[in-house]
C-alpha positions in Angstrom: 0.0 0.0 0.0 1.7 3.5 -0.9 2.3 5.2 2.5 0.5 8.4 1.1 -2.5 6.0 1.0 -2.1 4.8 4.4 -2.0 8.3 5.9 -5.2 9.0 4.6 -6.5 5.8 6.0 -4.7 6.4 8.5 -6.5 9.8 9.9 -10.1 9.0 8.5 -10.1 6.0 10.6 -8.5 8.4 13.5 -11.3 10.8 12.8 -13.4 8.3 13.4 -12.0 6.5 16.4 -12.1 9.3 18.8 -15.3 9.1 18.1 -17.1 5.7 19.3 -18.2 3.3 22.9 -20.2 0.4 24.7 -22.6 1.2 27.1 -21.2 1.1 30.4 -23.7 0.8 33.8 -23.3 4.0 35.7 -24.3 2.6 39.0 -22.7 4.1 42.3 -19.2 2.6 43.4 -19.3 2.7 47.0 -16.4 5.0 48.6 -13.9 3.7 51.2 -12.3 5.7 53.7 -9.3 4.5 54.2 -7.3 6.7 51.5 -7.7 4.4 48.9 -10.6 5.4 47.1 -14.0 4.0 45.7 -14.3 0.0 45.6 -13.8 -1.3 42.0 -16.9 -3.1 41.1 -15.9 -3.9 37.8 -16.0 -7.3 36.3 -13.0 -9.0 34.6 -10.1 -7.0 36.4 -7.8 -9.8 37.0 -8.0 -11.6 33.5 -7.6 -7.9 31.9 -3.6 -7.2 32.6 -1.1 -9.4 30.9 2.7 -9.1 31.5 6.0 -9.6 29.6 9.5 -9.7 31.7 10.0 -9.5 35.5 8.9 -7.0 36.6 10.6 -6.8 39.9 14.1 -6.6 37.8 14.7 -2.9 37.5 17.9 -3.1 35.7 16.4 -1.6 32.8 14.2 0.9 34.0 10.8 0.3 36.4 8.6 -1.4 35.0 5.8 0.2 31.7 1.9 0.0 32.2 0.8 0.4 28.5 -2.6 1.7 27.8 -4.5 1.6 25.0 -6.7 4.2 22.9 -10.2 4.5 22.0 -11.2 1.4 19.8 -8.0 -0.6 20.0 -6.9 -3.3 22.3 -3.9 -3.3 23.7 -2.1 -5.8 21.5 -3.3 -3.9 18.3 -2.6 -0.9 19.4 1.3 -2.0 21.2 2.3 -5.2 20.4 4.3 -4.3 16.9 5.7 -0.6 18.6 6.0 0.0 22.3 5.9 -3.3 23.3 8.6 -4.5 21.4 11.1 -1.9 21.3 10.4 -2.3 25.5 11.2 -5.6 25.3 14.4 -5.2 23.2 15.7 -3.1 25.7 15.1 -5.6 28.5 12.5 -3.1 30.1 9.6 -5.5 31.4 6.4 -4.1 30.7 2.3 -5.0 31.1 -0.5 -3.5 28.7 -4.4 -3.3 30.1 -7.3 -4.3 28.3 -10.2 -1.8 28.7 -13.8 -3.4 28.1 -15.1 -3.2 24.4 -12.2 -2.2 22.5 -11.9 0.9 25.5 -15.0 2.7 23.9 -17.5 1.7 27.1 -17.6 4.4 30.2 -14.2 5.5 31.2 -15.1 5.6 34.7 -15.0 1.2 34.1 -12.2 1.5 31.9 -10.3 3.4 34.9 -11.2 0.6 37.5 -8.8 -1.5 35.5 -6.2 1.1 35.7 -6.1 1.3 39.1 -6.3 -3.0 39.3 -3.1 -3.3 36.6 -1.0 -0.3 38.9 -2.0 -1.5 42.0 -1.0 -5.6 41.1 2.0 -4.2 39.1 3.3 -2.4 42.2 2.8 -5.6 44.1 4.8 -7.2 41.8 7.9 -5.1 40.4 8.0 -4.1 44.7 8.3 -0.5 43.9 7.0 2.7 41.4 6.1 2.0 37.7 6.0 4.3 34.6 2.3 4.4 33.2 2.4 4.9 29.1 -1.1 5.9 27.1 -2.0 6.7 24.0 -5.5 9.1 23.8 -8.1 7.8 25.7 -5.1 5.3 27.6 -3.1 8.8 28.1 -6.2 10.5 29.7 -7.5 7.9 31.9 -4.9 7.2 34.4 -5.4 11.0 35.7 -9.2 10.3 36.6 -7.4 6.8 38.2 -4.8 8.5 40.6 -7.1 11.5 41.2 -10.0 9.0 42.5 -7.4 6.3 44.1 -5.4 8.4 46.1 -3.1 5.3 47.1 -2.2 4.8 43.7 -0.1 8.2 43.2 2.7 6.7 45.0 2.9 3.8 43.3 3.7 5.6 40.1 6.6 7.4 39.1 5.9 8.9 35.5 2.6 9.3 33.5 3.5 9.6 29.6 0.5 10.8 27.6 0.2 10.3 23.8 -1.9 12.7 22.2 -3.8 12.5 25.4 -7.8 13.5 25.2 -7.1 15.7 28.3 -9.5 18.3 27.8 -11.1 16.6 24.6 -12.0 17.4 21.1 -15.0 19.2 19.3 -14.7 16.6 16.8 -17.0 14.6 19.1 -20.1 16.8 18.7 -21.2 16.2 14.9 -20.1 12.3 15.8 -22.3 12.4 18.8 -25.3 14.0 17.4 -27.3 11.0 16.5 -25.8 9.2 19.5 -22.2 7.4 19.9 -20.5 5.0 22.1 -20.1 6.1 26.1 -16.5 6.9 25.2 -17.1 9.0 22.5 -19.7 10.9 24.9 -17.3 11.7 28.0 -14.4 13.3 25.5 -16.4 15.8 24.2 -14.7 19.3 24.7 -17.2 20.2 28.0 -18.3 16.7 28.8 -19.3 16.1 32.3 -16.5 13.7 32.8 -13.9 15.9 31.5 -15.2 18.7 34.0 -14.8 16.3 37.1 -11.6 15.1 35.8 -10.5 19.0 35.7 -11.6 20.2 38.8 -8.5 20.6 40.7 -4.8 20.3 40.2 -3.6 18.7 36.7 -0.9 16.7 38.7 0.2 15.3 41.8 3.2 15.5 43.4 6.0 13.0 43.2 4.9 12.2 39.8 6.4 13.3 36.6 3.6 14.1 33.8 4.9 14.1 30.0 3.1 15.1 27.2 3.5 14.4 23.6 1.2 15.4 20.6 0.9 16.6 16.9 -0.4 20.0 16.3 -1.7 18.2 13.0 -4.0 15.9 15.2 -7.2 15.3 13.2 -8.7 13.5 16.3 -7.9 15.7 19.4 -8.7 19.0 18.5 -7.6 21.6 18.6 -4.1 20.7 19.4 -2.6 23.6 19.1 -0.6 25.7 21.8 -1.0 27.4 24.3 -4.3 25.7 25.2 -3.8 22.6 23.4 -6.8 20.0 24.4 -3.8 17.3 24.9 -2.0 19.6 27.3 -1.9 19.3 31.3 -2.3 22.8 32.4 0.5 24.0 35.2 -1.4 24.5 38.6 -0.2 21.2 39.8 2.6 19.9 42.1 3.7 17.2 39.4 6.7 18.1 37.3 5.4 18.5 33.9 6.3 19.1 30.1 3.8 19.4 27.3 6.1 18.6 24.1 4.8 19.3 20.8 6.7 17.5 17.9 6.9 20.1 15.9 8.9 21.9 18.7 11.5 19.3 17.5 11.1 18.9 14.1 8.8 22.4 12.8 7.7 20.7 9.7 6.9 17.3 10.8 3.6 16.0 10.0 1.8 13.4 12.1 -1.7 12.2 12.0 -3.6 10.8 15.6 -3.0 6.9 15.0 0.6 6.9 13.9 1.4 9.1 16.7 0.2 5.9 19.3 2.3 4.1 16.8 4.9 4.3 14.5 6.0 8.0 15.0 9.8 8.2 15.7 9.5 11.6 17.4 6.8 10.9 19.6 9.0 7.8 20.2 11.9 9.6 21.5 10.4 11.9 24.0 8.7 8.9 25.7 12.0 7.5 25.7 13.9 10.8 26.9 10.7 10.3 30.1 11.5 7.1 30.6 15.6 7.2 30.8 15.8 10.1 33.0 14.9 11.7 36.3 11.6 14.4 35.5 9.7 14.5 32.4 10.9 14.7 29.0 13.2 17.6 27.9 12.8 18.5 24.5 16.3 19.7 24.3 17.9 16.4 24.6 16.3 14.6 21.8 18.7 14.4 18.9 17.4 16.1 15.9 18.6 13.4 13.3 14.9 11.5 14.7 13.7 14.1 11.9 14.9 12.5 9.5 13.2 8.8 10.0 9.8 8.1 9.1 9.2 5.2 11.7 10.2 4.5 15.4 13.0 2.3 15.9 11.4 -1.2 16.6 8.8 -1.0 13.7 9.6 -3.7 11.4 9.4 -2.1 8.3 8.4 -5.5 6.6 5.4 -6.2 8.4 4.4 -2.3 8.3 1.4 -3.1 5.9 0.3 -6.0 8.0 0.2 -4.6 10.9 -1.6 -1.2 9.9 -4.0 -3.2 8.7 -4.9 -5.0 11.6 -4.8 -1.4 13.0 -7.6 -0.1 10.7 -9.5 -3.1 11.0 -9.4 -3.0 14.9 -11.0 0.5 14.7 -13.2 -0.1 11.9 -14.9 -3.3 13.5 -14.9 -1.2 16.8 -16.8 2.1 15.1 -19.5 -0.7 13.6 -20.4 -2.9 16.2 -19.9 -1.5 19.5 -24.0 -0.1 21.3 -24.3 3.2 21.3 -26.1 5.9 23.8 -27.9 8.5 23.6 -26.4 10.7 26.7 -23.4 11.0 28.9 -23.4 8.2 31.2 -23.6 9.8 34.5 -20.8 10.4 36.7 -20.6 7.9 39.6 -21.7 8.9 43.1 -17.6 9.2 43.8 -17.0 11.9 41.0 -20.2 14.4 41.9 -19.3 17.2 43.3 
């Protein structure tokens, strides 16, 4: 397939991924008071995190919670990218699968957030690095601001072209009524609201984001109030990296920024291998010059974009839709 042709696959598929959900149950979780937050209710929580490596080794780095974005499951969306470049490097690693394809309520799909840090924590005996891309960039905020016992088991959150403060592109999709997912990252939604109410970070935990001001799916993207951007007035260290503040003319559409996109790549790896979020200053600027991340294999390129685009198209056809919001749990109001 020419790769002009995949592009525009590519971001009409994106366009309409951000899009799409299952309908989740909004019934009240009951709080705890004991500092660690609501009781997950959700079903499936244990069968939903699968890992690769040891995860108590932290020779290469602590261990990488990879989360998936709207549509895709997490093998779709990692297993020929992140996954594998983690594992050349020796890094272990575990990726969460969110219920239908992670277009159901977020509020579920953050229950097994909290489940995969909390057991991952147990496991590695120390802090982990959370890694999302969209939805799976935005959703581990509503998970350590609701959990409270979660922030210090995590030592960096790494958004990819997170949906923090959504995307108008929602509305027109939403009109005639879309998946819960869909609903709650609507620029305004009464999810995003709660999830915004307060500080955009906690302390002890270092916040990077990456995005494309070219996003077709998050939008706008574009600085100073970029909807993927975490606003300063919280106690986290935080940088909001545009690519194109490393490479001006580089051009990268929603899905190959969650990926194959080499620059995206190497700020998540500049988070990773150092102390504090990502400092755009330290990435070398040859990255410019490739067209994939490192651990693509150009070979199976085709294949596996394909899978990618079928993932998302299957996901925008069959998954219910709604014709609201789902409501906020009893934990969230107020």
């Amino acid at each position: 397939m020419p790769r002009t042709t995949r592009s525009t696959l590519l971001a009409l598929a994106a366009a309409a991924a951000c899009l799409v959900g299952v309908a989740g149950v909004a019934t009240a979780s009951p709080s705890r008071d004991d500092g660690t937050g609501p009781a997950l209710t959700a079903p499936g929580l244990d069968e939903s995190l699968t890992c690769s490596g040891d995860l108590a080794d932290g020779s290469a780095g602590e261990p990488v919670l990879l989360v998936p974005g709207t549509t895709l499951n997490p093998d779709v969306n990692f297993d020929w990218n992140y996954a594998r470049a983690f594992t050349g490097e020796g890094r272990p690693w575990c990726r969460v699968r969110l219920p239908a394809h992670a277009t159901g309520d977020v509020q579920v799909a953050a229950e097994h957030v909290v489940h995969a840090i909390r057991t991952m924590h147990d496991e590695a005996g120390g802090r982990i690095s959370v890694l999302g891309f969209s939805q799976g960039g935005m959703v581990p905020r509503w998970a350590l601001k609701y959990w409270p016992d979660t922030r210090g088991m995590v030592t960096d959150v790494i958004g990819i072209d997170p949906s923090n403060y959504g995307t108008i592109d929602a509305y027109p999709v939403c009109g005639p009524g879309c998946v819960p997912a869909f609903w709650q990252q609507r620029t305004g939604a009464g999810f995003l609201r709660a999830l915004n109410d307060g500080p955009d970070t906690f302390a002890g935990i270092d916040y990077t984001v990456v995005y494309t001001v070219t996003d077709e799916v998050v939008v706008p993207n574009l600085p100073p109030a970029a909807s993927s951007e975490l606003r300063r007035d919280g106690a986290g260290r935080l940088a909001n990296v545009p690519v194109q503040a490393i490479c001006p003319v580089h051009v990268a559409e929603h899905l190959s920024m969650g990926t194959t996109d080499p620059v995206g790549y190497a700020v998540v790896a500049d988070a990773l291998d150092h102390d504090g979020p990502a400092d755009a200053r330290r990435i070398d600027r040859a990255v410019c010059l490739r067209d994939v991340m490192p651990a693509v294999d150009r070979a199976q390129l085709p294949a596996n974009e394909a899978r990618l685009l079928a993932q998302v198209a299957t996901s925008v056809a069959t998954e219910p839709r709604v014709p609201a919001e789902p409501p906020l749990r009893e934990y969230a109001r107020g």
